[in-house]
N, C-alpha and C positions, 0 to 999 in steps of 0.2 A: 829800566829796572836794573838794577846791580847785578851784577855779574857773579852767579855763586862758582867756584871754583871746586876740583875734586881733589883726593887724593891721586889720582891714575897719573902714571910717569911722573911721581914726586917721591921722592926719599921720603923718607920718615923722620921729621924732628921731632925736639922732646925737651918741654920746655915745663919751668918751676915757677908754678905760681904763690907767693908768699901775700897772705890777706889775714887779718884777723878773723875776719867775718866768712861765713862757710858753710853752705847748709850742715846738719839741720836747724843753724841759727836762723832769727828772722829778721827782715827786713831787705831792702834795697842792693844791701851792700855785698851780703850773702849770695842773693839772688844775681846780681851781676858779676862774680867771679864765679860764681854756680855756673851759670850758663857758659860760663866763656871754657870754664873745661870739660861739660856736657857736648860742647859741641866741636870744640877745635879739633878733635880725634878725627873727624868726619871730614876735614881737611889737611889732615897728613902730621900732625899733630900730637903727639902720645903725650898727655896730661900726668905731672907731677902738683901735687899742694900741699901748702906747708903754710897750719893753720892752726888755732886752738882747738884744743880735744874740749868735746862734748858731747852727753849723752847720744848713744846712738850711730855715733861718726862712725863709719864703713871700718872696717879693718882694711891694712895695707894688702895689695895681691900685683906683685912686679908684672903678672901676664895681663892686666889690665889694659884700655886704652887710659884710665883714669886712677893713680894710685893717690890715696892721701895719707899724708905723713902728719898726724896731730899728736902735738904738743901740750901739755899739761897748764893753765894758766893758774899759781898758787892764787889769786886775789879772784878769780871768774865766779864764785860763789858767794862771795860777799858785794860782788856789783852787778846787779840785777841789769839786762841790755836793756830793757825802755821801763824804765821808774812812771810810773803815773805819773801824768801831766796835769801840774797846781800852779797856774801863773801864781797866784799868792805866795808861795815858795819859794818863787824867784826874787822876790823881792827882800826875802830875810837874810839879812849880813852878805851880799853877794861876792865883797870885798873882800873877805873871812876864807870862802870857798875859792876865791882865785887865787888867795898869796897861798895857801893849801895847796892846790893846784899846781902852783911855779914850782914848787920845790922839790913835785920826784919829775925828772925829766928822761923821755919827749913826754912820758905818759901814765896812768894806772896801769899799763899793758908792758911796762919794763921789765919785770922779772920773767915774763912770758919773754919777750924777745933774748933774753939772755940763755932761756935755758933751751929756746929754738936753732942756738947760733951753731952750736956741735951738732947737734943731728941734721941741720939744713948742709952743712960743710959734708958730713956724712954721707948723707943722702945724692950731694951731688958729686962726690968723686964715685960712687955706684952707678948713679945710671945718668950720669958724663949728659945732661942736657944744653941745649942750645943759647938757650936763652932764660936771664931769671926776669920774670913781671911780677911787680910787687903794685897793690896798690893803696894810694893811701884816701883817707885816712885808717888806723891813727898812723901817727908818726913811727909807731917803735915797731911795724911792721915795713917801712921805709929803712928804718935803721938798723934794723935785723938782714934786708934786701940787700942793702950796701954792706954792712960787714962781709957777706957771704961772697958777694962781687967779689971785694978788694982781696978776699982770701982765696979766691977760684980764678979768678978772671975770663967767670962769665959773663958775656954783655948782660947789661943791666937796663930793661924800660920801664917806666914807670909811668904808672894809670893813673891821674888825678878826677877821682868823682867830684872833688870838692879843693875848695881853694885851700890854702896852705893857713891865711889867716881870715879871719872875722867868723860868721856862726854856724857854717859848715867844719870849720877847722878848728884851731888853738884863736884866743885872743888873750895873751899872757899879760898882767897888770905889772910886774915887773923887771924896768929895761935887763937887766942881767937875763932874766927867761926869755926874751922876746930876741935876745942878741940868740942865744946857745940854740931858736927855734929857726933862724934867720940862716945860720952858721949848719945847720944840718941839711934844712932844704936845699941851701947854694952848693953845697957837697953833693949831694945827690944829684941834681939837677946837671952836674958839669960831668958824673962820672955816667950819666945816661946816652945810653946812644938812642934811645928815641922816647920822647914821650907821648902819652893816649891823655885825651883829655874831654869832659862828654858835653862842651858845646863849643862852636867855632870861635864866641868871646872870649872863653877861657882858655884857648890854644890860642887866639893873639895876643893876651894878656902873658900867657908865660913867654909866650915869644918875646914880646915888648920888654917885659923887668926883668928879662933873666939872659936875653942878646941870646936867644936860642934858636937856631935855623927853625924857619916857620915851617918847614918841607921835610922835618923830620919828628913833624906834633902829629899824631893822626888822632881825627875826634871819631870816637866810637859811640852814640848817645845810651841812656838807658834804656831799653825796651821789652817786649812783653812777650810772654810764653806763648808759640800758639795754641799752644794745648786749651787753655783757658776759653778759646772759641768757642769749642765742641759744647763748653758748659754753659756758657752765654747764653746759647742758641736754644740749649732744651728746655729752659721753661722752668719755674719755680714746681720743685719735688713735691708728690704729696704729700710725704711728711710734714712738709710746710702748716701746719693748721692754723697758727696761731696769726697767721697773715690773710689777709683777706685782699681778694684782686682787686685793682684800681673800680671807683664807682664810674663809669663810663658815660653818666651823666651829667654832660658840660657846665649847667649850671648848679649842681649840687656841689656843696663845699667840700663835702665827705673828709674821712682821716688821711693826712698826706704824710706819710715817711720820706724822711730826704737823710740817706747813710753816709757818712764817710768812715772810710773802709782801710785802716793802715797806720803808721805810728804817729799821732801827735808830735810832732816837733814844734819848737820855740819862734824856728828862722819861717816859718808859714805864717806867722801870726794870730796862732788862734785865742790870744790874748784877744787880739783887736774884735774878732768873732762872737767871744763870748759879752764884752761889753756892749755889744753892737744888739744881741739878742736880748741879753736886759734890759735896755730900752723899749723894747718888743713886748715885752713880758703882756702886757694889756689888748697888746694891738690885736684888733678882733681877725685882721690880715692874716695872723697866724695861728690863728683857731684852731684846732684841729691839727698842729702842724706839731710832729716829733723830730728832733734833729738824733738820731741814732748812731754815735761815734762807736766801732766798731775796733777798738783799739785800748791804748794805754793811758784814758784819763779817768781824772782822781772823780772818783764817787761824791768820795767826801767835798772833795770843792763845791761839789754841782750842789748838794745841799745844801751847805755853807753860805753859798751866791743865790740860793733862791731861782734857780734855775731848772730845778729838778721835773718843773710840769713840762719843760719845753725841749729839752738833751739828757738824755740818754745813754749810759755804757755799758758797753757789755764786758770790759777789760779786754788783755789780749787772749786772738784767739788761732787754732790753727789754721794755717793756709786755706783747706779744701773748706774751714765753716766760715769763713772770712770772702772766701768766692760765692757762698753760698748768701750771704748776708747782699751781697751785690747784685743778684737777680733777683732777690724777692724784696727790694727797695724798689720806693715809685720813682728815686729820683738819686742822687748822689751831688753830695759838697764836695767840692775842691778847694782848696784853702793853698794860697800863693801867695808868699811872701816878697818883697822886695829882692834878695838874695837868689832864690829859684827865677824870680822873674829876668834878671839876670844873665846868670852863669849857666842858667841849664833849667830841668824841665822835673814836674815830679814825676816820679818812676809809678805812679799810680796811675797816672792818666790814662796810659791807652789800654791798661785793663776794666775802665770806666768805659771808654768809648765801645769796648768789644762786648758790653750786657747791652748795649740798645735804649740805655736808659739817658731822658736826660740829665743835664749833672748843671746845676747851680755851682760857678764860675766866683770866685771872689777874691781879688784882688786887693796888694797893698798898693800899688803900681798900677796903670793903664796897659793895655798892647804888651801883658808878660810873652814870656814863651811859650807857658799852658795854653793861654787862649788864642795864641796864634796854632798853635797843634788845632784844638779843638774847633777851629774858624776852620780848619782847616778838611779835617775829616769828618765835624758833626754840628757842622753850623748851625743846622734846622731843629738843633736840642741844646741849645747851648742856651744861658739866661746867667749874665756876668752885672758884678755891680761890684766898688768897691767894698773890703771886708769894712771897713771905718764907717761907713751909710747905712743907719738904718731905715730910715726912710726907700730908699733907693732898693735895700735888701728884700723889707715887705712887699714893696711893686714887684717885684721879678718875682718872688715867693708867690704872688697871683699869678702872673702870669704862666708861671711853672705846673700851679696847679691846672688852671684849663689847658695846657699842654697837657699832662698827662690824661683828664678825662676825655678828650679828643681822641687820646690818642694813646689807648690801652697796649697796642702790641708793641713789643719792641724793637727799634726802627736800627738794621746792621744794614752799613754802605762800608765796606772793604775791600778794597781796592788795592792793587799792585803797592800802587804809591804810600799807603799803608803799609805792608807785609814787608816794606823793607826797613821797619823798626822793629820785625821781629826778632831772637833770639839767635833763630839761626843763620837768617840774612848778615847780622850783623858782626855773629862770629867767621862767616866768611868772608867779607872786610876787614875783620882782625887779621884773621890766617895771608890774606893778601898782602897785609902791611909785614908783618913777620916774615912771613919769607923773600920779601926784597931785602929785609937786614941778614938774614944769612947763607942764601940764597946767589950761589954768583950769578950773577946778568948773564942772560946767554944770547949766546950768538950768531 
């Protein structure tokens, strides 16, 4: 088990975190520099962030373990963070949208970096911190990081969730964009005294293209609140009415909900998902069967495709009804794309593993990352088929269902080996890697 470290006979650092994303925003990205200044305090740690202002955001308080410095983004209300998801959308002028795209550079989040650059400089000649972690994406939160460096000559690390180019990052259509995006990351990358990156491929990949000591990438993965346990384990609320508990007899078909619970993305493939379910559309296989997206996709598409008897959305919704949405599912989709299968892992997973439920597995890819996690802590609920098969999809949709009438209770195996993707395990392998960078060796 990892070794969690304390604050006791350690100084006090004080380090600036620079993210676009930031509670109370949602999603992944938020959530993983959320946590990292939730908990760094608790290993000696005093948390600064320097973030976009949104509704809500704490007011600053210097006697804090956690102060946050939000900035104003002029364009944050005309770009909505997760747009309903319309693969048909994607399809219209795409060409159109990326020469658009090239031309404000690194980002739509530029004039937020510009007018974060003085108050970040501000802010760290006040409370004089150790170290700035900036992470990306997007980029003009790298680039905002690096100005503030080069004007302090604070070390600079920098956190890579996601790769620099293809569908987690930029994929700029012209050479001049793709030079001035090539031209910043190699800037950055040389003025960093250490990078984080959230799987072991993608810290040899930078090591590899960028000739950067491999001994000074630390991979920190995404992982999950424990808090969210507590909520696992109690059982769908009585409020719940409109849900009725699994029929616990094996041979009845009864109604099966299978949820996926979190943002639609592109790089998942749930294009491939949805054509895969059209095909379906007749099969008596999935009679009875709702696919319940708990997220940001387009309604209207699902009419439009004729899909409307078989998925479901509820659009986005808050955290605690989005948890809630996950214990009173018979079942939960995962949806892996080539790119997660990968560089790393989705950040939903181990909050799926910790409801007890099982979760239909669908790959674009064999042997992702997901399903080696989930081979790993919940093999005996796991029911994987590529997302491109449907054929292959409606057999495990049986077999899912007599899994579930079997097996009404919800089945938690958590384990050490587990707990050390959680939250706070994970920030104290941060906190370890951090203080050997400023930190003298002792003797």
């Amino acid at each position: 088990m990892h070794h969690v470290t304390t604050t006791e006979n350690k100084p006090s650092r004080r380090i600036l975190l620079v993210s676009y994303w930031y509670p109370p925003a949602l999603g992944a990205a938020a959530e993983r520099i959320g946590a990292f200044a939730k908990y760094l305090p608790d290993y000696g740690w005093q948390t600064h962030v320097l973030t976009a202002e949104r509704p809500d955001t704490p007011a600053a308080a210097d006697d804090e373990p956690i102060t946050v410095h939000a900035v104003r983004d002029p364009h944050a209300a005309k770009s909505p963070a997760f747009a309903d998801y319309d693969p048909t959308a994607l399809l219209r002028p795409p060409m159109v949208k990326s020469f658009l795209r090239d031309l404000v550079f690194p980002d739509r989040f530029v004039r937020w970096q510009r007018a974060a650059v003085n108050v970040g400089i501000d802010r760290i000649n006040q409370h004089k911190p150790d170290l700035i972690l900036a992470s990306f994406p997007p980029a003009s939160a790298v680039l905002l990081a690096l100005r503030l460096h080069e004007a302090t000559k604070v070390p600079l690390v920098l956190d890579f969730r996601d790769r620099w180019f293809g569908p987690g990052g930029y994929e700029p259509q012209r050479p001049a964009a793709r030079n001035k995006h090539e031209q910043l990351q190699r800037n950055a990358i040389t003025a960093a005294t250490a990078l984080i990156a959230v799987s072991d491929n993608m810290a040899d990949a930078l090591a590899d293209e960028h000739r950067y000591h491999r001994d000074r990438i630390f991979v920190i993965p995404n992982g999950y609140e424990p808090a969210t346990i507590a909520v696992s384990q109690s059982g769908p609320p009585a409020a719940d009415i409109d849900h009725q508990p699994p029929n616990v007899n094996p041979e009845s078909p009864g109604p099966l909900t299978i949820a996926h619970v979190g943002t639609v993305i592109p790089r998942n493939r749930p294009d491939l998902f949805f054509e895969s379910i059209a095909k379906l559309k007749n099969d008596d296989r999935l009679q009875d069967t709702t696919f319940r997206f708990v997220g940001n996709l387009s309604r209207d598409y699902l009419r439009e495709a004729g899909l409307s008897g078989l998925i479901t959305t509820t659009g986005m919704l808050p955290r605690d009804q989005a948890h809630n949405e996950m214990r009173i599912a018979d079942a939960l989709l995962l949806l892996t794309g080539a790119y997660v299968a990968r560089w790393g892992h989705n950040a939903k997973l181990f909050e799926y593993i910790q409801t007890g439920r099982p979760i239909l597995c669908l790959e674009e890819q064999p042997d992702s990352n997901d399903r080696k996690l989930l081979d790993r802590f919940a093999r005996d609920r796991v029911f994987a088929a590529p997302v491109n098969d449907p054929e292959e999809i409606a057999e495990q949709v049986t077999r899912l269902r007599q899994h579930v009438r079997r097996n009404p209770t919800p089945a938690l195996e958590l384990d050490d080996a587990f707990r050390e993707y959680s939250r706070p395990s994970l920030a104290a392998r941060l906190a370890e890697y951090l203080d050997a960078i400023v930190l003298p060796p002792q003797t």
